[in-house]
Structures are given as structure tokens and as C-alpha cells.
C-alpha positions, 0 to 999 in steps of 0.5 A, a space after each residue: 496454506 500459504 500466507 500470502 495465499 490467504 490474505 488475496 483470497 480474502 481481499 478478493 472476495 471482499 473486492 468482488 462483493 464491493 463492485 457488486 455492491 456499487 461501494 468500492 470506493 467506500 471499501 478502499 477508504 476503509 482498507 486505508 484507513 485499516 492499513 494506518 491502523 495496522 502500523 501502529 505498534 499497538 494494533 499489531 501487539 493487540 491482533 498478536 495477543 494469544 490470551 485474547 479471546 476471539 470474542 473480546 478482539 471482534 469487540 474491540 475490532 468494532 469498537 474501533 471502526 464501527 464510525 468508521 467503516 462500512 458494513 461489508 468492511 466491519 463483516 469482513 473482519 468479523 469473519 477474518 477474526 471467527 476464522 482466528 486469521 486476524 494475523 492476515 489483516 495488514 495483508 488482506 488490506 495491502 492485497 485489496 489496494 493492489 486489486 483496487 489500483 490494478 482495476 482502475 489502472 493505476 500505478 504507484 511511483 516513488 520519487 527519491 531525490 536528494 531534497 525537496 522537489 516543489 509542485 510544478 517539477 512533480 506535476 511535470 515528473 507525473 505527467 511524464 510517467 503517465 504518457 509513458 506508461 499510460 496509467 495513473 500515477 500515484 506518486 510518494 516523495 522520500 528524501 535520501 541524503 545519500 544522493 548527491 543529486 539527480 534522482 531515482 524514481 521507482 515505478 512499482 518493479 522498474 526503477 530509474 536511477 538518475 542520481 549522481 551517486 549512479 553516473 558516478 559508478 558507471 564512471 568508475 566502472 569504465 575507469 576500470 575497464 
């Protein structure tokens, strides 16, 4: 079965069980939190580790997000690990927090500019995105030092390129021509 097959699968059915169960917010938390855990160097060595039994790594699992995580969380990954799928984890995680943004209508956006950008332009950018696409915005900043200026901003699939570095190109392309 395909990988990425396996991890939607698990997300899903751990979304449906949290809106059944009234704790979806309580769940996306703790994919959150799982997908913080996920990049850390450490935890990836440990889910790859092929000496390790599946018992010991259903302990340590617990042990790591028992006081933090709810139940239907800890059973989830209980059940990734029986099923020896716990390389699947990061996906499961990413997959449920695409589930969980698609369901409340809500779209992530990135905002790459040359420096920094203060609250009120921000506020003014989101504000502008969620009129046009009539979503939420989540929005990340990145600074990219090769921008000269402008900005580029990426809105899930779609990008808007405003920099400099663009305007340039196009300049250039029609120098050219």
C-alpha cells in the first residue's frame, strides 16, 4: 500500500473518532505537539531504531506524551505501533492538521519578504487574503535575503510573486524580446 495512503487513512479515522467524540480541538493540539516531536532528530532515530522491540517503543511512546495527550490520541499511536507503522507517524500528524484546516475553512499562507514586516502590514496582508479567498489565514513570515524587495506570498498552491528580484526578470525577458 502506498505510504502516503496509510498515513490519511489513520488520520482520518482519528478525525472522524474526534468529532464524534466532541475533542477535535483537544486532538489537533496534540497532533501539534506530535509534529514538534517529530522533528526532533532524536525521535526520528528512535521510530527508525530496527532493534527496538514494538513493546519497548509503545512504552517509551507513553511515557513521552502520557501528560500530555488525550486517550484517543495515546490509543491511536498505540495502534500505529502494534501494526509496526510508527514510520507513518509525521504523516498521520501532517495528514490530521490538513483534515482539521480543510473542515474549519482554513488556509495557510506564507509571507516571504526581504525583512521584517511589523503587525499592522500583516494584519493588513491577512485581511486582504481572507476577502479574497473567503477562508481563514493562518499566515508564517520567512525572510529571504535574496529578495531584494517586495514580496512573495504563497497561499497553499498559488503563489504571488511581488518581489524585485521578479519585476526584474520580466524586465529582462522583454529587454529580450
Amino acid at each position: 500500500m502506498n505510504d502516503s495512503k496509510i498515513s490519511v487513512r489513520y488520520a482520518k479515522a482519528l478525525f472522524d473518532s474526534a468529532s464524534e467524540q466532541g475533542v477535535l480541538e483537544k486532538v489537533r493540539d496534540d497532533m501539534l505537539l506530535l509534529q514538534e516531536i517529530c522533528r526532533m532528530e532524536e525521535f526520528q532515530f528512535f521510530l527508525r531504531a530496527p532493534i527496538m522491540k514494538e513493546s519497548q517503543k509503545r512504552k517509551v511512546m507513553k511515557t513521552i506524551l502520557e501528560d500530555k495527550a488525550g486517550s484517543l490520541t495515546l490509543d491511536l499511536l498505540d495502534l500505529v505501533l502494534k501494526n509496526n507503522r510508527e514510520l507513518y507517524i509525521p504523516g498521520i500528524a501532517r495528514n490530521f492538521e490538513d483534515l482539521y484546516k480543510r473542515y474549519k475553512g482554513i488556509k495557510s499562507a506564507v509571507l516571504v519578504t526581504a525583512g521584517s514586516v511589523d503587525n499592522t502590514a500583516k494584519e493588513q496582508i491577512i485581511a486582504v487574503l481572507k476577502e479574497a479567498t473567503d477562508s481563514r489565514i493562518e499566515m508564517k513570515t520567512k525572510k529571504n535575503k535574496d529578495l531584494i524587495g517586495g514580496f512573495v506570498i504563497k497561499i497553499e498552491d498559488q503563489q504571488y510573486d511581488a518581489s524585485v528580484a521578479r519585476k526584474l526578470k520580466d524586465i529582462e525577458k522583454q529587454l529580450l524580446n
